[in-house]
N, C-alpha and C positions, 0 to 999 in steps of 0.2 A: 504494500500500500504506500501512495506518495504522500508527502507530508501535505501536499494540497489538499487532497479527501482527505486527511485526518479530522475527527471530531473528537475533540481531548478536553471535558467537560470538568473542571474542578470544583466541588461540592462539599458544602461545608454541614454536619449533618450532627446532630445530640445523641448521646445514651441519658437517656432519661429514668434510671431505676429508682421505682419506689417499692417497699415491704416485699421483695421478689416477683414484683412485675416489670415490664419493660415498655414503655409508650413506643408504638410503633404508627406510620400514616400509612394509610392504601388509597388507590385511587376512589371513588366513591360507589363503582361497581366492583370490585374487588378484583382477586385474583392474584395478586402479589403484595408486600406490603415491603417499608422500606423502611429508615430510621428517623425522624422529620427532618426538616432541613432544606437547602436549596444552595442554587447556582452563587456563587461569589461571585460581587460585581467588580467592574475596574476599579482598582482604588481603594478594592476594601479589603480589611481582614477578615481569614475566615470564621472568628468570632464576632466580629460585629455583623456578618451576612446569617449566621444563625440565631441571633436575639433578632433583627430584621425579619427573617422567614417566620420566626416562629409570631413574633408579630403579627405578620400578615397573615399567615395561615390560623393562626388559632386566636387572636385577639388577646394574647396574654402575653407579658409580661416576665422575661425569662432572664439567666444568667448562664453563659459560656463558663464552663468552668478548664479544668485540665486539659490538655490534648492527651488524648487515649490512644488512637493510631492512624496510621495512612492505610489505606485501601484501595486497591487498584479491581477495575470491574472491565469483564466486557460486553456487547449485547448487539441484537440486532433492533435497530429502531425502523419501523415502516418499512423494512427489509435493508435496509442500511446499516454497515458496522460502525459502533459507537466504541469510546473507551470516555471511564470516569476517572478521576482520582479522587476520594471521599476521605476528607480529611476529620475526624472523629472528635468530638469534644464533653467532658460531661456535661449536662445539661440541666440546670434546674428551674424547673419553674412552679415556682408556689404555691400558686392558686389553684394546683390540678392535684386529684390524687386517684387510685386505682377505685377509690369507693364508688365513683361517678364516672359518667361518659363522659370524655372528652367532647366537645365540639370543635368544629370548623368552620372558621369565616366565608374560607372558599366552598364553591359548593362542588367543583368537582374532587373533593378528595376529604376524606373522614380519617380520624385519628382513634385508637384501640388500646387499651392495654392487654397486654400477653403474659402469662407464665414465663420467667426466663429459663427455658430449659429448653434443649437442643428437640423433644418431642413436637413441643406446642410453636417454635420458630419456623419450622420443619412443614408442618400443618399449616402453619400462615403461610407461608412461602415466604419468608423474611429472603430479598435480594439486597446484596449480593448472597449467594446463598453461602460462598467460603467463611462466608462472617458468620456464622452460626456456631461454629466449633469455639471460632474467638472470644464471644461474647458470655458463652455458658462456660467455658475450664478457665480462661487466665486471669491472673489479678487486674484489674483494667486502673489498677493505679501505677501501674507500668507500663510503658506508651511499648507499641507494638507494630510490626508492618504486615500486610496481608494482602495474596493474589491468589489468582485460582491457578489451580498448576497449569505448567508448560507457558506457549507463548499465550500472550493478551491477544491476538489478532488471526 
């Protein structure tokens, strides 16, 4: 592939854990779900574009905490090869907890909480799906790197 078609997407995205659940967003019909978070604008750090998203997407209120780890993803979009870099942050935000549904400002995409355990991520379809193993075994106050095996492309 030439670096011309390259689509190389850098994503700034929360681990949100509360009492052994994990806040995860899907699209609003489902079928995959992913960590919240979105696109890092020019100019911005990848922590201030995740209190931004979660902003906009959920109308709350939130805190970039740690960097946890880099994650590298790849995928086909509209039959087209994409590649992400998903840069992981703890994430807190106050006003939410696993007792209640999360809401969504947007209306295409709804937020959930999950069991953190490699069964019920597994079951979501939590993508990138190599971050599943990540997320449930390691200490995540130890920053971390993760791809799926072999090449990205």
């Amino acid at each position: 592939m030439s670096y011309e078609n390259a689509n190389i997407e850098t994503i700034a995205r929360g681990v949100c854990i509360r009492d052994g659940y994990i806040l995860l967003c899907q699209p609003a019909k489902g079928g995959r779900a992913y960590l919240p978070g979105g696109h890092i604008d020019f100019g911005e750090t990848a922590r201030t574009a995740l209190v931004r998203e979660i902003q906009e997407e959920m109308g709350q209120t939130a805190t970039a905490g740690n960097f946890i780890a880099a994650t590298e993803n790849n995928f086909l979009q509209n039959g087209e090869p994409h590649c992400e870099i998903n840069l992981l942050f703890a994430l807190n935000i106050p006003n939410i907890s696993p007792k209640a549904h999360p809401s969504a400002v947007e209306s295409w995409i709804s937020f959930k909480w999950v069991p953190l355990t490699k069964e019920a991520l597994t079951e979501t379809n939590l993508l990138p799906a190599h971050l599943i193993d990540d997320l449930t075994s390691r200490d995540l106050s130890i920053p971390f790197h993760c791809a799926p095996d072999g090449d990205l492309v």
